[in-house]
C-alpha positions in Angstrom: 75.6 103.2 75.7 76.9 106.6 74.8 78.6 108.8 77.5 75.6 111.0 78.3 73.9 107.8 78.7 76.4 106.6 81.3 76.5 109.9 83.2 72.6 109.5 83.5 72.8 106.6 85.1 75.4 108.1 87.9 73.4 111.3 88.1 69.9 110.8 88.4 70.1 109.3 91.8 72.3 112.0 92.8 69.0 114.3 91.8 66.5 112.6 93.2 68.0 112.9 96.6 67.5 116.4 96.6 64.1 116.3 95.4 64.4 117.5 91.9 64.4 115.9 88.9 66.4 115.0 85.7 65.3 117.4 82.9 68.2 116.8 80.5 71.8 115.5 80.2 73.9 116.5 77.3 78.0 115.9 76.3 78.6 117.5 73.5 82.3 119.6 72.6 83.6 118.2 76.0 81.1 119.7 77.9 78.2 117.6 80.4 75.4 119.4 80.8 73.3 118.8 83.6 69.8 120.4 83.6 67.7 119.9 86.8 64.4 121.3 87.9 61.9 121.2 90.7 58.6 122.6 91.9 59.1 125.9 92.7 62.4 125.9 91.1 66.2 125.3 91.9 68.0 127.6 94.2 71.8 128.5 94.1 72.5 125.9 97.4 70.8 123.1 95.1 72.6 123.6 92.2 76.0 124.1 94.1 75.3 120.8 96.2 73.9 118.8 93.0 77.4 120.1 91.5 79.5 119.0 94.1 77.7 115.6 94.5 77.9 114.7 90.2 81.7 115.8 90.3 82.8 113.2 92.9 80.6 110.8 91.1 81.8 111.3 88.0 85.6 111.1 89.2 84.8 107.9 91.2 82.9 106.1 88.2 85.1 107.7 85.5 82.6 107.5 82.3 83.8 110.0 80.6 87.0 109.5 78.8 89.5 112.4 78.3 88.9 116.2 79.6 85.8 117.6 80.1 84.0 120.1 82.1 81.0 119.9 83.8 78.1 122.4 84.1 74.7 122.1 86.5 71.6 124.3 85.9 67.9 124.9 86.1 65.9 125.0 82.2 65.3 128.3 82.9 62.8 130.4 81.4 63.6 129.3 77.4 63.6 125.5 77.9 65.0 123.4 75.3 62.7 120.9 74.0 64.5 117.5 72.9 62.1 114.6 74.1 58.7 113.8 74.1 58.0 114.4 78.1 59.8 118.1 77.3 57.4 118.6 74.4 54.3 117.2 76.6 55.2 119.4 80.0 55.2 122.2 77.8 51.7 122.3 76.6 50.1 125.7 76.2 52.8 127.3 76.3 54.9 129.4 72.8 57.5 127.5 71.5 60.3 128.4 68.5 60.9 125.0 66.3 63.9 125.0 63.8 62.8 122.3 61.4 65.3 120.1 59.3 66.1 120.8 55.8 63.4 119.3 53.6 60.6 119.6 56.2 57.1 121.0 54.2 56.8 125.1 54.6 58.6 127.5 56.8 61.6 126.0 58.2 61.5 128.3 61.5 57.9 128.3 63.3 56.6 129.9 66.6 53.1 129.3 67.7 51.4 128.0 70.9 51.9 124.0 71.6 48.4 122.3 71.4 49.0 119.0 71.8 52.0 116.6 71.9 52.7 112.8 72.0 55.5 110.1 71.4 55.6 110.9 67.7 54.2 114.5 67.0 53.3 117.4 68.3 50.4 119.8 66.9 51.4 123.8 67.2 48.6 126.4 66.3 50.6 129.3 64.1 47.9 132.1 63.1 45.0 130.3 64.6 45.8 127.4 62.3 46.7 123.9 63.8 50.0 123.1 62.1 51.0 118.8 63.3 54.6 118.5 63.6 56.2 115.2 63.4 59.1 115.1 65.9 61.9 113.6 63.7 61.1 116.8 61.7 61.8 119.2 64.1 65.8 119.8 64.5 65.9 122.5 67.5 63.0 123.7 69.7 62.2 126.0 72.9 59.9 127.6 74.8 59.6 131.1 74.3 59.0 133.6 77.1 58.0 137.0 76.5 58.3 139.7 78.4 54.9 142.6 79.6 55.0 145.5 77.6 57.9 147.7 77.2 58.0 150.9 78.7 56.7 153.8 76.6 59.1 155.7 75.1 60.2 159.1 76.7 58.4 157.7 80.2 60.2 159.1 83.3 61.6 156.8 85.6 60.5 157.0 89.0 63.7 155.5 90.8 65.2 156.5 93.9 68.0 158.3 93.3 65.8 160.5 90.5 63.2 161.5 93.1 66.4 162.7 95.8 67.5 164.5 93.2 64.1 166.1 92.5 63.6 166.6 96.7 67.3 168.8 96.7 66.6 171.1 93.7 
């Protein structure tokens, strides 16, 4: 078993106790990633606790040989994609996919996420359904984007612009 493999098995106990769940454990460059989420998301006091919790675990068990250091967080708004429950949670949703060298057409691809399963996934680029096998696809992640941008030359209404319009 490889050393994220052993850290999973300390840390996703550690999780579930405080109701969240094991999105992704990484240890790569001497670093342990830790990602967790939750419904309705992870707050500071989680992520501190969770932190805590894994540290002591990991110093007890000692799976990880040599230096490292340890970081705990939420997927946030760009999730990486690596396994097939990642893929499958993230249905209807944009995603960016970097695909390995030798893969058919455009390496890079953005579209919306139709469909996924244990072997592909099926992402619809210009309105055309485009199947992706998943040993094909070498980085992938959600993609967020933002409302409109402002227009250009719009005032800003903030506070301290409408006090300084009230003493003139």
């Amino acid at each position: 078993m490889d050393t994220a493999g052993r850290a999973r098995e300390l840390v996703a106990p550690l999780v579930a106790d405080v109701g969240a769940s094991l999105y992704d454990i990484d240890f790569n460059g001497g670093v342990l990633r830790v990602t967790v989420e939750r419904e309705g998301g992870v707050s500071l006091d989680v992520i501190a606790k969770l932190t805590r919790a894994i540290s002591h675990a990991l110093d007890e068990a000692d799976p990880i040989a040599g230096h490292y250091t340890l970081e705990v967080s939420s997927p946030g708004l760009e999730r990486t994609l690596r396994r097939p429950e990642h893929f499958a949670g993230a249905v209807g949703s944009l995603v960016s996919l970097k695909l390995r060298a030798g893969a058919e057409g455009d390496r890079r691809v953005r579209g919306t996420l139709v469909t996924a399963d244990d072997d592909a996934i099926v992402v619809e680029v210009d309105g055309e359904p485009r199947t992706v096998a998943l040993d094909r696809i070498e980085r992938a992640r959600t993609v967020f984007e933002w409302g409109p941008a402002a227009k250009p030359g719009a005032r800003s209404s903030s506070p301290s612009q409408k006090k300084k319009a009230a003493r003139s």
